[in-house]
C-alpha positions as CSV (number, residue, x, y, z in Angstrom):
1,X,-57.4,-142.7,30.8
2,X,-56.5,-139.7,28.4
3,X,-53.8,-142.0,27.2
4,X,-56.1,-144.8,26.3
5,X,-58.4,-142.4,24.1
6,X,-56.1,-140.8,22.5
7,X,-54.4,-144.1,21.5
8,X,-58.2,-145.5,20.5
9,X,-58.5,-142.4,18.1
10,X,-55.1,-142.5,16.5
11,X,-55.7,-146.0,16.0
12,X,-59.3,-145.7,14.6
13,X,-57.3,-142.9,12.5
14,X,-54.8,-145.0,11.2
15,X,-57.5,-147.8,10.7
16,X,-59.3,-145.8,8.5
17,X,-56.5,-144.3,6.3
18,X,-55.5,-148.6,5.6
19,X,-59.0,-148.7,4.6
20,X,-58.7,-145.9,2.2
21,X,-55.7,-147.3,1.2
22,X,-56.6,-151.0,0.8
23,X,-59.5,-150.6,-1.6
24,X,-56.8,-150.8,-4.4
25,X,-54.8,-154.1,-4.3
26,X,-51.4,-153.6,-4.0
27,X,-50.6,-155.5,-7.6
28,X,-53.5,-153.6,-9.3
29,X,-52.6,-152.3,-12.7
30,X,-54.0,-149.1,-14.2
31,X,-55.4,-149.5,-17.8
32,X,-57.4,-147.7,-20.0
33,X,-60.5,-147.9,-21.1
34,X,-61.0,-147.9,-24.8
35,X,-63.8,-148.2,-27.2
36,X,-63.2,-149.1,-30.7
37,X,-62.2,-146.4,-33.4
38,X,-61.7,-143.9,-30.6
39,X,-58.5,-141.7,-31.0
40,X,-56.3,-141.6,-28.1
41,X,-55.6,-139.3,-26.0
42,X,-59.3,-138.1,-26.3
43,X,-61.6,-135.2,-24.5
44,X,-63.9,-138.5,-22.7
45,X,-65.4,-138.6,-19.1
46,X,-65.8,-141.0,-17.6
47,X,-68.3,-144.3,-18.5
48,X,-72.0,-144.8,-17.3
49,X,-72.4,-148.2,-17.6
50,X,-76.0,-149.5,-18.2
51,X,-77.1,-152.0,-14.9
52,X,-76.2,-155.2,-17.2
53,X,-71.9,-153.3,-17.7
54,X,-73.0,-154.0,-21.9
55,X,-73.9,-150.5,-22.7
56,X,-71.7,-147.4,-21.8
57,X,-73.0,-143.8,-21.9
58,X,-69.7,-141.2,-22.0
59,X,-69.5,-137.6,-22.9
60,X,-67.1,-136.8,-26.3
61,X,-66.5,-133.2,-27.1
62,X,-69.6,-132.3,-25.0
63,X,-71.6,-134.8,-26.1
64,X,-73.0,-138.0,-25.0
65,X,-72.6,-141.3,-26.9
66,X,-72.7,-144.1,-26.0
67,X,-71.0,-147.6,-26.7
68,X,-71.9,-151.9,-26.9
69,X,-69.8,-154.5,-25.6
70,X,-69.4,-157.1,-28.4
71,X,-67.8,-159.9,-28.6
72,X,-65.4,-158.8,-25.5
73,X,-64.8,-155.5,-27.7
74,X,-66.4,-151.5,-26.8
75,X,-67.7,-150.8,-30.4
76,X,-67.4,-147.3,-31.5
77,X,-69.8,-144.9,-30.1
78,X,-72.6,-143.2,-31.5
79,X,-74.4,-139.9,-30.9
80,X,-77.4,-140.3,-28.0
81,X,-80.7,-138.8,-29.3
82,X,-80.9,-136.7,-26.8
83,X,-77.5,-135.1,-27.2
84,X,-75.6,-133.6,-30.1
85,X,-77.4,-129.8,-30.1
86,X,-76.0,-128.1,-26.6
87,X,-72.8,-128.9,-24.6
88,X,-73.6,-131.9,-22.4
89,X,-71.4,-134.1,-20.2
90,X,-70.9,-136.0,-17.0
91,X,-73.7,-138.2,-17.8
92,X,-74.8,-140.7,-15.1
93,X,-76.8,-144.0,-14.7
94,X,-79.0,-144.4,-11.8
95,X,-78.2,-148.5,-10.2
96,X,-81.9,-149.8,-12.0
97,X,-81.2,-148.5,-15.7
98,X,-84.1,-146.7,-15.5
99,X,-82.8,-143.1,-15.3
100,X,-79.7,-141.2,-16.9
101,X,-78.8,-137.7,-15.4
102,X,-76.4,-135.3,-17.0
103,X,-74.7,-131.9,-17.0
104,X,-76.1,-129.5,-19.9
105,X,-76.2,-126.1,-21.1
106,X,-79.3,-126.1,-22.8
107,X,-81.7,-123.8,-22.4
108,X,-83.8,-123.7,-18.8
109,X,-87.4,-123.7,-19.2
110,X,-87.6,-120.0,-18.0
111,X,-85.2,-119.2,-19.9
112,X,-85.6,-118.2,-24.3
113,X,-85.3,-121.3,-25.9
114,X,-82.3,-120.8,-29.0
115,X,-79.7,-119.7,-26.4
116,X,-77.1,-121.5,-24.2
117,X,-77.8,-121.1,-20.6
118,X,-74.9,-119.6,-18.7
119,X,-75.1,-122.2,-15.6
120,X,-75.0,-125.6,-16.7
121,X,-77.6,-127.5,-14.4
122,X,-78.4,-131.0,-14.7
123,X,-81.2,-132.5,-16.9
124,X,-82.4,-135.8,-17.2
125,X,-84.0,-138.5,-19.2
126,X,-85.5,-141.8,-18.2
127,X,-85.5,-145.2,-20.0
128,X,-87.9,-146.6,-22.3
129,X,-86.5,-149.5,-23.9
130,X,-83.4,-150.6,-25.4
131,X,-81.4,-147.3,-26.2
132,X,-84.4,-144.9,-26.2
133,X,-84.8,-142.5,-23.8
134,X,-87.5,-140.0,-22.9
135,X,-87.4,-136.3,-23.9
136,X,-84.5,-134.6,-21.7
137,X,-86.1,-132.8,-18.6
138,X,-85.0,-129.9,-16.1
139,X,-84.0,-131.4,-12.5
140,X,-86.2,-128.4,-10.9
141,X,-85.1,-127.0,-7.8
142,X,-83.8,-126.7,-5.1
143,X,-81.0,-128.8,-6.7
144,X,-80.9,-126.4,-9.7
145,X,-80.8,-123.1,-8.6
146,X,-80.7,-119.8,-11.2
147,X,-77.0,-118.3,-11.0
148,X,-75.5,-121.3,-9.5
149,X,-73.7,-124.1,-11.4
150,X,-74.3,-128.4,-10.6
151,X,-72.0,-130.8,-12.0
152,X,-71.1,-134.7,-11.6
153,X,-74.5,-136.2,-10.4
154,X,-74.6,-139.8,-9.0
155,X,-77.7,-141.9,-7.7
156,X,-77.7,-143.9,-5.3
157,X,-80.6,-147.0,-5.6
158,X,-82.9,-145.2,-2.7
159,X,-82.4,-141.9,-5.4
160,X,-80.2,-139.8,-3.5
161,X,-78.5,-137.3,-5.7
162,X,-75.0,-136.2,-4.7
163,X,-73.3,-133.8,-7.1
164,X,-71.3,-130.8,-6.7
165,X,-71.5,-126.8,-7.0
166,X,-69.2,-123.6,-6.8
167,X,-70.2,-121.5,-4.3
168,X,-73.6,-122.2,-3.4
169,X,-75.9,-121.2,-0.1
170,X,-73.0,-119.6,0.9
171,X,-70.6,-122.3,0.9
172,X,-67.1,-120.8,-0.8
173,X,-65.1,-122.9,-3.6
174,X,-66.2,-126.0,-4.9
175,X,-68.5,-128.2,-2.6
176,X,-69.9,-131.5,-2.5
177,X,-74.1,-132.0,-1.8
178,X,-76.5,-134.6,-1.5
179,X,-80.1,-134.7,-1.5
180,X,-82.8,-136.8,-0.8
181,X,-85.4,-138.6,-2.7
182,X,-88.9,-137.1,-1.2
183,X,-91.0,-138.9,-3.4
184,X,-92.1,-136.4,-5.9
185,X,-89.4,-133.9,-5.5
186,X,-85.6,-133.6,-3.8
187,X,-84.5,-132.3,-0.5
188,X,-83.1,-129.0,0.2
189,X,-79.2,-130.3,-0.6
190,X,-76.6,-131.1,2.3
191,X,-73.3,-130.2,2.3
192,X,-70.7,-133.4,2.0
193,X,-68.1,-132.1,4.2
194,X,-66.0,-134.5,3.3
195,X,-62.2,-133.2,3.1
196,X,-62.0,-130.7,5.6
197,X,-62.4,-127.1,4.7
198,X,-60.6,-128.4,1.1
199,X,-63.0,-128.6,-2.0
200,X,-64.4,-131.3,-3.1
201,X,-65.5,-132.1,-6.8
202,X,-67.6,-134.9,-8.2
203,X,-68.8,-137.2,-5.9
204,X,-69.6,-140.4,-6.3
205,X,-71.9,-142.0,-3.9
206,X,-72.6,-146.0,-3.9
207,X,-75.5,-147.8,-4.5
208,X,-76.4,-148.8,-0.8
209,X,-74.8,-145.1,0.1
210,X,-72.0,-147.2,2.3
211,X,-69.4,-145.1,0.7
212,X,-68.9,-142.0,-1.5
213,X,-65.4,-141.5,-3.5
214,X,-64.3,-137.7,-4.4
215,X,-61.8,-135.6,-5.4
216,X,-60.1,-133.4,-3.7
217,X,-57.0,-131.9,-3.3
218,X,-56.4,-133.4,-6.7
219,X,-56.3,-136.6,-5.4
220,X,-58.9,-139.2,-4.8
221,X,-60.5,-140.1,-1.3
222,X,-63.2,-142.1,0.1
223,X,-65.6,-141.8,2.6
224,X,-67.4,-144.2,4.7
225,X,-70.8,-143.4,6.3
226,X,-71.8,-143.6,9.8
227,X,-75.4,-143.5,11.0
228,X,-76.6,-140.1,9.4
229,X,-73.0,-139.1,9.3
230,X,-70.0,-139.4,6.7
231,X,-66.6,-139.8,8.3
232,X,-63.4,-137.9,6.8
233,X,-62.5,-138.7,3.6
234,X,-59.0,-141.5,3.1
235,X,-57.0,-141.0,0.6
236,X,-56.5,-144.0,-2.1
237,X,-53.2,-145.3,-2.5
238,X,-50.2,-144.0,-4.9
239,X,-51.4,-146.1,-7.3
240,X,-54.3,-144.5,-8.5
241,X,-53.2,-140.9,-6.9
242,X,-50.3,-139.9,-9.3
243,X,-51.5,-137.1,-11.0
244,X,-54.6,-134.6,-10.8
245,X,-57.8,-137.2,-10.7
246,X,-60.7,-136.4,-11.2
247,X,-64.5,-137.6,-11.7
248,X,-64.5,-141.4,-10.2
249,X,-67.4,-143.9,-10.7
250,X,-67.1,-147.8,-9.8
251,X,-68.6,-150.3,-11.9
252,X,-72.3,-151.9,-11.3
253,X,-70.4,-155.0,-10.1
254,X,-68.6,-153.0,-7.6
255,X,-65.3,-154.7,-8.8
256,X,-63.8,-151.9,-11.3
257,X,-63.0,-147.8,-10.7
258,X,-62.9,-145.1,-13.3
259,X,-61.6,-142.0,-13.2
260,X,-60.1,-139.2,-15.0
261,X,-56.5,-138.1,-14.7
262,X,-54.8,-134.8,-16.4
263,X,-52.1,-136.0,-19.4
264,X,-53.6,-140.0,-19.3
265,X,-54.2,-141.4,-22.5
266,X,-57.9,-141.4,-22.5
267,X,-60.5,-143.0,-19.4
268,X,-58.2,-144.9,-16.3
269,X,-59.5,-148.0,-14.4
270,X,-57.9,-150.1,-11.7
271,X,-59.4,-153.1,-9.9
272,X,-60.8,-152.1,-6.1
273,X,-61.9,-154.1,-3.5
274,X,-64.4,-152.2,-1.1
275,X,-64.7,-153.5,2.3
């Protein structure tokens, strides 16, 4: 009988580390992503595509611009109103268009107003019409929390935030968290425990939270979830794990990742398939 389970788990292991594997075709071809009069190698994240994939939000030299698909071509990006004054980045596109999240310095609203905060939190601004956004807002606690750092939010469509944070609630290193949508404010945040004890940096969770893709270990990983639950992370195949990766993000259609990877020549993307 012991026999018999412990050949069930190895083989539910070994199941899931194909899985992890097998999101990236085996012929897939790494690319990059390039927007029109953009120097290469360049200081971009990664993209934040609006819900229709024709308008791209990115962060340039701590700034967010953004970028129209015309006529099959990425036309050079221009300077989002509400960006261009503090350091802002890893900017973010809830799955309905109607909200962009983002990383900033900018002054808190307890803090004086002509200064730089020392934690970067994340702010927001929701969608009007066309490429106007509201007025950028504080994400209030307990997801921004004075002396402690977020970075890489993603949304999922039911509004769950995951991001990630250094050394928060006691957690050492870097950690991944997600918290729920409670209708006028968010959850207390949960740690992803996604990697082990290892750290684990921007987190990207899907639309239908089936699956959340990380970094870790300088590699990337994905994670399926279970019930309430979020089994180990996989690690993706050679093809996409070559260097230090960072900051992944799959397209609205599900069909493309993006990620970041030390010495590439600008934004990486490789077709995935994700079971």
């Amino acid at each position: 009988m012991k026999k018999i389970i412990l050949t069930l788990v190895l083989g539910g292991i070994i199941k899931l580390s194909v899985m992890g594997q097998n999101i990236v075709p085996p012929d897939a071809k790494v690319t990059v992503f390039i927007q029109e009069g953009v120097p290469v190698p360049n200081d971009e994240s990664v993209p934040a595509f609006m819900p229709d994939g024709k308008t791209v939000y990115l962060a340039d030299n701590n700034t967010i611009r953004f970028s129209k698909l015309v006529k099959g071509k990425w036309t050079n990006p221009v300077v989002a109103h509400f960006s261009g004054q503090w350091h802002d980045w890893d900017p973010f596109i809830s799955p309905d268009g109607k909200r962009l999240i983002f990383v900033s310095n900018r002054p808190s609203p307890e803090r004086p107003q002509d200064k730089p905060q020392k934690d970067s939190h994340l702010w927001y601004v929701d969608h009007i019409s066309g490429d106007n956004w509201t007025k950028s807002a504080h994400l209030d606690g307990p997801v921004n929390v004075p002396g402690t750092v977020a970075y890489a939010p993603s949304l999922s469509s039911a509004k769950t935030l995951c991001f990630c944070s250094r050394n928060r609630d006691g957690n050492k290193g870097m950690c991944g968290y997600s918290s729920k949508w409670l209708g006028d404010h968010y959850d207390k945040p949960k740690l992803l425990k996604l990697n082990g004890d290892s750290d684990v940096f921007d987190p990207f969770i899907s639309p239908d939270e089936r699956y959340i893709i990380f970094a870790s270990d300088n590699s990337l990983y994905i994670s399926y979830r279970k019930g309430e639950e979020w089994l180990p992370g996989q690690k993706l195949s050679a093809t996409v794990n070559s260097g230090n990766n960072g900051s992944p993000i799959v397209s609205p259609d599900g069909k493309m990742l993006y990620y970041s990877q030390d010495h590439a020549p600008g934004i990486l993307m490789v077709p995935v398939n994700i079971p």
